[in-house]
DSSP file (Angstrom, degrees, kcal/mol; ACC not computed):
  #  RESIDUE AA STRUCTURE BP1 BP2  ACC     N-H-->O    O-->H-N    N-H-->O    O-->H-N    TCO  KAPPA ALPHA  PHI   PSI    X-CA   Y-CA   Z-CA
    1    1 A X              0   0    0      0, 0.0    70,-0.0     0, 0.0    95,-0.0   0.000 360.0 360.0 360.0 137.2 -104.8  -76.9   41.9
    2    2 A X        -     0   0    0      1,-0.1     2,-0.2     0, 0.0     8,-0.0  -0.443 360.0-106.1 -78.7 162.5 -105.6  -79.5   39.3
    3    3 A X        -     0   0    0      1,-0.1     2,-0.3     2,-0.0    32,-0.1  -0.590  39.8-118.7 -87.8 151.6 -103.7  -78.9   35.5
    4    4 A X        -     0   0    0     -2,-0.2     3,-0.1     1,-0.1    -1,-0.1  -0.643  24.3-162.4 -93.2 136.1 -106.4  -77.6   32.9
    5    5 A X        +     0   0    0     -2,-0.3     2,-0.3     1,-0.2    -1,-0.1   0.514  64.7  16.5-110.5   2.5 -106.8  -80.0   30.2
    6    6 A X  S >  S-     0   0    0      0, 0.0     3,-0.8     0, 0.0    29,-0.3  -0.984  92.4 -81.0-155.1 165.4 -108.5  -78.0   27.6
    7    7 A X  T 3  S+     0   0    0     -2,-0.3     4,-0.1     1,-0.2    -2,-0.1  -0.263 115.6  28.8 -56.1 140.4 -109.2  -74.2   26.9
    8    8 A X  T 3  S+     0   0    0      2,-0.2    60,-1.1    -2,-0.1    -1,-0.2   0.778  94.0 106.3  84.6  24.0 -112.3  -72.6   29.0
    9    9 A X  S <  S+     0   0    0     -3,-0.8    60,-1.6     1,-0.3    59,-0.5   0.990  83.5   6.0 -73.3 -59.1 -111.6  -75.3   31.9
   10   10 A X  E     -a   69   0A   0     58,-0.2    24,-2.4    57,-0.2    25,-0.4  -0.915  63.6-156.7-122.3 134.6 -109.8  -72.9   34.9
   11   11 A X  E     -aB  70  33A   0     58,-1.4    60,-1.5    -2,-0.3     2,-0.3  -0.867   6.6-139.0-135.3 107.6 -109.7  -70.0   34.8
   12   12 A X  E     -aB  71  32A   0     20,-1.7    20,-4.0    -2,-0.4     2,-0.4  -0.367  17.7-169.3 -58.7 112.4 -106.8  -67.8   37.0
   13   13 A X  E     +aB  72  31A   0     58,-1.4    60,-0.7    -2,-0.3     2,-0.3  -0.959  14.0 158.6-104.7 131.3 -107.8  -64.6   38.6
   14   14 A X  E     - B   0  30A   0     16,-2.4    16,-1.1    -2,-0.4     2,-0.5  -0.797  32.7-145.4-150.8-167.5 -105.4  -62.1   40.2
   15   15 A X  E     - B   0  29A   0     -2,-0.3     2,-0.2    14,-0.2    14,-0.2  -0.963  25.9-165.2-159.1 132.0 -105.7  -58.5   41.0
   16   16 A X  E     - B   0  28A   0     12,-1.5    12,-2.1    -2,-0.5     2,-0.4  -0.783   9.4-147.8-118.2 152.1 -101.6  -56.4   40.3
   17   17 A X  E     + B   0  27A   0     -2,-0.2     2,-0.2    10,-0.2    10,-0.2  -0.980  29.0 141.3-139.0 134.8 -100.7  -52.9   41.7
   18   18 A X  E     - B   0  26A   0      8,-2.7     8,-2.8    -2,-0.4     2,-0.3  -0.844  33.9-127.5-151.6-162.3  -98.8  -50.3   40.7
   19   19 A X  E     - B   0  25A   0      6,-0.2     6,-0.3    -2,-0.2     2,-0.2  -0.955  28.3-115.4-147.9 169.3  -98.8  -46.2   40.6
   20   20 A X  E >>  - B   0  24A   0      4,-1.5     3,-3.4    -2,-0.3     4,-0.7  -0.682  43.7 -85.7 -99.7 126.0  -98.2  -43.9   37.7
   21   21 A X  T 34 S+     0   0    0      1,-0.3    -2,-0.0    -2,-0.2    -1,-0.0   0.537 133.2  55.8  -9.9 -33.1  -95.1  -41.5   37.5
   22   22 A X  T 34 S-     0   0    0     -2,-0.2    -1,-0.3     2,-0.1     3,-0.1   0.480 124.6-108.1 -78.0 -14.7  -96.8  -39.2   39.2
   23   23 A X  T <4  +     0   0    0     -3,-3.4     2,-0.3     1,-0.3    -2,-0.2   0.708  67.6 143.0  53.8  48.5  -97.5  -41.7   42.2
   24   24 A X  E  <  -B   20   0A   0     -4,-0.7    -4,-1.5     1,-0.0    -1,-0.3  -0.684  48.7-125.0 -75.5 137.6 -101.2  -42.3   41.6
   25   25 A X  E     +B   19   0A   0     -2,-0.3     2,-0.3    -6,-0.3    -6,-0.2  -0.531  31.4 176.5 -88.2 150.2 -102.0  -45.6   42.3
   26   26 A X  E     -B   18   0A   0     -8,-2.8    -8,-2.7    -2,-0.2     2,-0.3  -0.891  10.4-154.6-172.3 139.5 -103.7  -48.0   40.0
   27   27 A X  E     -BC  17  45A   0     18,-1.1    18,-1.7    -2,-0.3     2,-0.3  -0.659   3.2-154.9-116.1 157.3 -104.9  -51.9   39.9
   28   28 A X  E     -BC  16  44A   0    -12,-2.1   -12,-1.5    -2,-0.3     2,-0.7  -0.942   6.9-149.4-136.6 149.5 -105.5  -54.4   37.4
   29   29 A X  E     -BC  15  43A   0     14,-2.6    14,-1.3    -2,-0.3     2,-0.3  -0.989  24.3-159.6-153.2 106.6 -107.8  -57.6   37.6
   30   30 A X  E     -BC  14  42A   0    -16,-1.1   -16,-2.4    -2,-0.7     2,-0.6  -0.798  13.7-166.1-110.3 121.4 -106.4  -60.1   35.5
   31   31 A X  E     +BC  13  41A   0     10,-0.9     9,-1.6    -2,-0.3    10,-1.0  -0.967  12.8 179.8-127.9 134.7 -108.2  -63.1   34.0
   32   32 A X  E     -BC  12  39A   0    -20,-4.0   -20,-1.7    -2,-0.6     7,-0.2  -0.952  29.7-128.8-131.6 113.8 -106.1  -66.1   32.4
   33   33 A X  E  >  -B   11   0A   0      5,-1.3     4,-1.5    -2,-0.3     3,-0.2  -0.205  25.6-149.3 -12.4 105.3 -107.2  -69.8   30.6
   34   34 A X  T  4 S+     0   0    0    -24,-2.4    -1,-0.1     1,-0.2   -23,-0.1   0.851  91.8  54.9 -52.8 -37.6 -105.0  -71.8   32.5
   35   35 A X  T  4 S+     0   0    0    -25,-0.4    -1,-0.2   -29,-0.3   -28,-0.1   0.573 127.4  16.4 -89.2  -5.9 -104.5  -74.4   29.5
   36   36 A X  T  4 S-     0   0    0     -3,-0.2    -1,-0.2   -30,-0.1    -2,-0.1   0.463  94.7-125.3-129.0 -34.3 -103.3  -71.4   26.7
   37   37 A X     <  +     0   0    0     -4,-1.5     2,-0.8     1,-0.2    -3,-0.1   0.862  46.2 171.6  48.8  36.6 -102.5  -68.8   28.8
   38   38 A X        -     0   0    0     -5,-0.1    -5,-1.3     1,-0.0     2,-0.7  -0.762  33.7-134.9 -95.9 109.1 -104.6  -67.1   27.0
   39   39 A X  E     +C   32   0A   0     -2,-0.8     3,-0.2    -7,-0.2    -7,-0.2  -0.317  27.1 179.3 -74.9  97.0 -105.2  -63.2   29.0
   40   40 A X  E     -     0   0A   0     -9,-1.6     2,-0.3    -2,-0.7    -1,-0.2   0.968  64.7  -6.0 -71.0 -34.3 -109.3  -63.0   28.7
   41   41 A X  E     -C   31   0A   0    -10,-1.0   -10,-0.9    -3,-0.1     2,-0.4  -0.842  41.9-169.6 178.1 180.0 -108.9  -60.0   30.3
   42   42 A X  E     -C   30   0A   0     -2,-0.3     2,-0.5    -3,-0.2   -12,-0.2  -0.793  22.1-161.3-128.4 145.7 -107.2  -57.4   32.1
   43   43 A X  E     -C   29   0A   0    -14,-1.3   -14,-2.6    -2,-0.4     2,-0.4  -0.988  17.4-168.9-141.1 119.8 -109.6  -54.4   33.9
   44   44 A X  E     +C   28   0A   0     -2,-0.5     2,-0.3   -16,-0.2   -16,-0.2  -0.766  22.5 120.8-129.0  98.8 -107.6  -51.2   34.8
   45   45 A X  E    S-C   27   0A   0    -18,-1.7   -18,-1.1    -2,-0.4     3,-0.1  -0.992  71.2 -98.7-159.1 137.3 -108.5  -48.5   36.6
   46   46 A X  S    S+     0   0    0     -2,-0.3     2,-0.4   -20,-0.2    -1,-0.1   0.641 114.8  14.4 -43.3 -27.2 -107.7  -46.2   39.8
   47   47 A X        -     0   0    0    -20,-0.1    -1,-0.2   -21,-0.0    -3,-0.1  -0.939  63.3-166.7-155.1 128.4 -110.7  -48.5   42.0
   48   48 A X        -     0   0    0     -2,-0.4     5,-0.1    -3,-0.1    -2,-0.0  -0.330  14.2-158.8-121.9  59.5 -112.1  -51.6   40.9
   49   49 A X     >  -     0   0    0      1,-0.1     4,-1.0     3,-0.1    -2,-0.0   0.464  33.9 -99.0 -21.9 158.5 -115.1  -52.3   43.0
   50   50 A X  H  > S+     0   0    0      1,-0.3     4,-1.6     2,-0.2    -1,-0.1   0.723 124.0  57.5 -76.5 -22.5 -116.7  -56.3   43.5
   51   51 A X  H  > S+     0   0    0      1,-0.2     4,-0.7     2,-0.2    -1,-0.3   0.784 101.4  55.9 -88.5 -28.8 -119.3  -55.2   40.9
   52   52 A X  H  4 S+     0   0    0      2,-0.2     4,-0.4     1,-0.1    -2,-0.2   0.785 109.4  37.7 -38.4 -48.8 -116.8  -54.6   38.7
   53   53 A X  H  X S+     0   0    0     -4,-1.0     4,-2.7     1,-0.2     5,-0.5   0.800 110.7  60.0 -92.0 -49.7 -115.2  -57.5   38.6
   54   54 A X  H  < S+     0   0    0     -4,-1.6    -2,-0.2     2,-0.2    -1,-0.2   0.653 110.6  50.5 -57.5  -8.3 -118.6  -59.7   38.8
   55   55 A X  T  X S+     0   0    0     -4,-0.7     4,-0.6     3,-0.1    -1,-0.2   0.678 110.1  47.6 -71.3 -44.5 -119.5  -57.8   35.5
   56   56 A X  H  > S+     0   0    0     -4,-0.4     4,-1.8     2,-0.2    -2,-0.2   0.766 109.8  46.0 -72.1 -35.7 -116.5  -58.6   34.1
   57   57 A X  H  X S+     0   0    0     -4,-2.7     4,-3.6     2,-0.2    -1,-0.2   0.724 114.6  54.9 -66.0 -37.1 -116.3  -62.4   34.9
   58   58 A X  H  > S+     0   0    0     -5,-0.5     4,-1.1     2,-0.2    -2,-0.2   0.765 107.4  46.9-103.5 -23.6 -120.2  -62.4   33.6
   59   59 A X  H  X S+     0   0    0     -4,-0.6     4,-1.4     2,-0.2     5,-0.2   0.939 119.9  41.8 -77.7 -37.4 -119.2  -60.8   30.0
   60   60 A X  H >X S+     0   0    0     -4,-1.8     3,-2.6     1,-0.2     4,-1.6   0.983 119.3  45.1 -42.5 -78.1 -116.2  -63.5   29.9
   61   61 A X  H 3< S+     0   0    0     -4,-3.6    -1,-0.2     1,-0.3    -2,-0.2   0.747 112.7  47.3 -58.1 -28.0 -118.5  -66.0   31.2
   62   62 A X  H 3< S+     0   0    0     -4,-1.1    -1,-0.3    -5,-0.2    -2,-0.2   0.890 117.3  44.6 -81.1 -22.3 -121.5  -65.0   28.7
   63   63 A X  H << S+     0   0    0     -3,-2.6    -2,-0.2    -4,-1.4    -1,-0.2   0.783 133.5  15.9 -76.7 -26.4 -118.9  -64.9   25.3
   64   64 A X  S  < S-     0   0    0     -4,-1.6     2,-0.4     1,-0.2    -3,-0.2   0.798 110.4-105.9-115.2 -46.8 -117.0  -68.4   26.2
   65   65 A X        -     0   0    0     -5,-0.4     2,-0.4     2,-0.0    -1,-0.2  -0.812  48.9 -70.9 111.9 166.5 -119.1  -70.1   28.7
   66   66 A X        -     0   0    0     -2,-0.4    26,-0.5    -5,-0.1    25,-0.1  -0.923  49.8-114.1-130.0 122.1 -118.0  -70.2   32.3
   67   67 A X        -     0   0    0     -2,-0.4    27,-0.3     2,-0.1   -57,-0.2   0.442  22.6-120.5 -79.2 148.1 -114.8  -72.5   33.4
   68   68 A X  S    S+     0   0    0    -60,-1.1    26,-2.5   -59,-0.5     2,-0.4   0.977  99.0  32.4 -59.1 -61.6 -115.6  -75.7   35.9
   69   69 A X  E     -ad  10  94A   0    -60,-1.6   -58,-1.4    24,-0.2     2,-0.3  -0.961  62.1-157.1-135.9 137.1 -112.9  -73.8   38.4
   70   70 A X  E     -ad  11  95A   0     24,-1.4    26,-0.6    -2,-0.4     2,-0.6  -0.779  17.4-159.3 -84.2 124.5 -111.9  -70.5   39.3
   71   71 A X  E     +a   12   0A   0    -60,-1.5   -58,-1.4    -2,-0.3     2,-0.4  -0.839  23.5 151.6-127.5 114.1 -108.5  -70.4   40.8
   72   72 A X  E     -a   13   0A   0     -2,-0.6     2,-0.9    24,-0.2   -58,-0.1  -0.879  47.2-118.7-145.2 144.9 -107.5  -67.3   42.9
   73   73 A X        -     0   0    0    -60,-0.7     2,-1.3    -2,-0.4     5,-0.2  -0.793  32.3-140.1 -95.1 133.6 -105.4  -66.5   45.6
   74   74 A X        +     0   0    0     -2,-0.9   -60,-0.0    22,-0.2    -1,-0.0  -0.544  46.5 133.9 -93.2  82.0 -107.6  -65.3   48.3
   75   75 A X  S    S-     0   0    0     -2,-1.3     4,-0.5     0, 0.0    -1,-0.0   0.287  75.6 -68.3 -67.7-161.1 -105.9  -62.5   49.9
   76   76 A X  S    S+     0   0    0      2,-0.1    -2,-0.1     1,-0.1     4,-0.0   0.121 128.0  61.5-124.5  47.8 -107.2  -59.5   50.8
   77   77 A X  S    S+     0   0    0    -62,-0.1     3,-0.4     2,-0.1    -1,-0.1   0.542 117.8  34.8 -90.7 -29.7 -107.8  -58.1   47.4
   78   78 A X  S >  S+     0   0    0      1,-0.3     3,-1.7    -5,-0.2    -2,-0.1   0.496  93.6  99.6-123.3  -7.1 -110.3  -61.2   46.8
   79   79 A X  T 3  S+     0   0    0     -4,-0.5    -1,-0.3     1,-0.3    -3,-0.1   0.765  84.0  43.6 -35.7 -50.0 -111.7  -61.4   50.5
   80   80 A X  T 3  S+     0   0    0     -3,-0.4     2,-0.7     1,-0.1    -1,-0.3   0.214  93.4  89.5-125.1  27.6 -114.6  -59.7   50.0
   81   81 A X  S <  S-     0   0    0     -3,-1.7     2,-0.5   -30,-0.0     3,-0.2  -0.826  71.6-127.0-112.9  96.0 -116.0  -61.2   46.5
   82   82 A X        +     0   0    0     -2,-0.7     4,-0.2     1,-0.2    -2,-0.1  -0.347  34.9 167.1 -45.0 115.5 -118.1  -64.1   46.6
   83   83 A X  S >> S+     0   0    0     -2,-0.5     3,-1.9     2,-0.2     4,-0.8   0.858  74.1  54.0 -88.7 -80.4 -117.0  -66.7   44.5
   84   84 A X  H >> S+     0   0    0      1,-0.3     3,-1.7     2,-0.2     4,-1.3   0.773 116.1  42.3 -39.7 -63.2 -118.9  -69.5   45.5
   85   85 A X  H 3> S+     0   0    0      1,-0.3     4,-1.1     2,-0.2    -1,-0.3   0.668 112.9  51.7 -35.5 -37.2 -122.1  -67.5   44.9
   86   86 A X  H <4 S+     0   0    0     -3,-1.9    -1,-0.3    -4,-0.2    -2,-0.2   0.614 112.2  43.7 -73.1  -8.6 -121.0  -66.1   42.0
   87   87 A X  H << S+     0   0    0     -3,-1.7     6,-0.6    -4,-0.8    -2,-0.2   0.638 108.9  63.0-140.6 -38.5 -120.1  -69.5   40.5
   88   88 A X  H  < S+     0   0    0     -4,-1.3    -2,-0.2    -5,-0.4    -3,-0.2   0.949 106.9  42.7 -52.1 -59.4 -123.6  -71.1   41.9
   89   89 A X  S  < S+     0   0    0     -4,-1.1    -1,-0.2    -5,-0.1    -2,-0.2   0.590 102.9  76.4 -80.2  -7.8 -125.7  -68.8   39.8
   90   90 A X  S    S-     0   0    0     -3,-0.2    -3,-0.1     3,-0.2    -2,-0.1   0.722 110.8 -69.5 -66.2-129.5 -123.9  -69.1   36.9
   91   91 A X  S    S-     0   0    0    -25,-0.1    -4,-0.0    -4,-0.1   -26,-0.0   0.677 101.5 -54.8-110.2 -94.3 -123.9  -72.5   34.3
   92   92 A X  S    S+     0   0    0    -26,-0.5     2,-0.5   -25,-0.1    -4,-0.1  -0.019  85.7 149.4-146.5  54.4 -122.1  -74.8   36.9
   93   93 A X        -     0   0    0     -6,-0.6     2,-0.5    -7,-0.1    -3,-0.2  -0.539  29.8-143.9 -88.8 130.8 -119.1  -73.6   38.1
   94   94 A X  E     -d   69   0A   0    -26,-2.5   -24,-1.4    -2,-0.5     2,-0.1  -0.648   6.5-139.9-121.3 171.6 -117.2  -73.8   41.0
   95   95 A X  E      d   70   0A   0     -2,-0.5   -24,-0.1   -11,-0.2   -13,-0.0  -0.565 360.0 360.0-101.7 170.6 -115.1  -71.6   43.0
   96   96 A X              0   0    0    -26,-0.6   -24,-0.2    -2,-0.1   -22,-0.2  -0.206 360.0 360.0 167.6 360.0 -111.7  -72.2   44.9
């Protein structure tokens, strides 16, 4: 992955789990400025559905502007969320 050389360049996505005392489970969908480390934001909730997260990405994207590259490890939390399509319709971003 190339190093970001200014704020709103790359932008880091990553999806955490963990479960609650009670041992309910619950995930978090994490977006970070590569060049600041600045956490745009963090989404928390017992299910976080692909629309979810494409909502979330599109309020980021509609306050700042939307980053040249998205950089995600593609597991299989992020498997089934178009990037490249999301990143097409946008300003001109592309995905990773």
């Amino acid at each position: 992955m190339p190093e970001a050389t200014r704020a709103n360049e790359i932008w880091s996505i990553d999806f955490m789990s963990d479960s609650l005392s009670n041992g309910r489970p619950f995930r978090a969908f994490n977006v970070i400025d590569e060049f600041n480390r600045e956490a745009l934001d963090i989404e928390i909730d017992t299910s976080l559905p692909s629309l979810r997260i494409i909502r979330s990405l599109e309020l980021i994207g509609s306050d700042r502007g939307f980053p040249a590259l998205f950089a995600a490890i593609m597991g299989r939390n992020l498997g089934a969320f178009n990037f490249a399509g999301s990143a097409a319709e946008t300003e001109s971003g592309t995905a990773v």
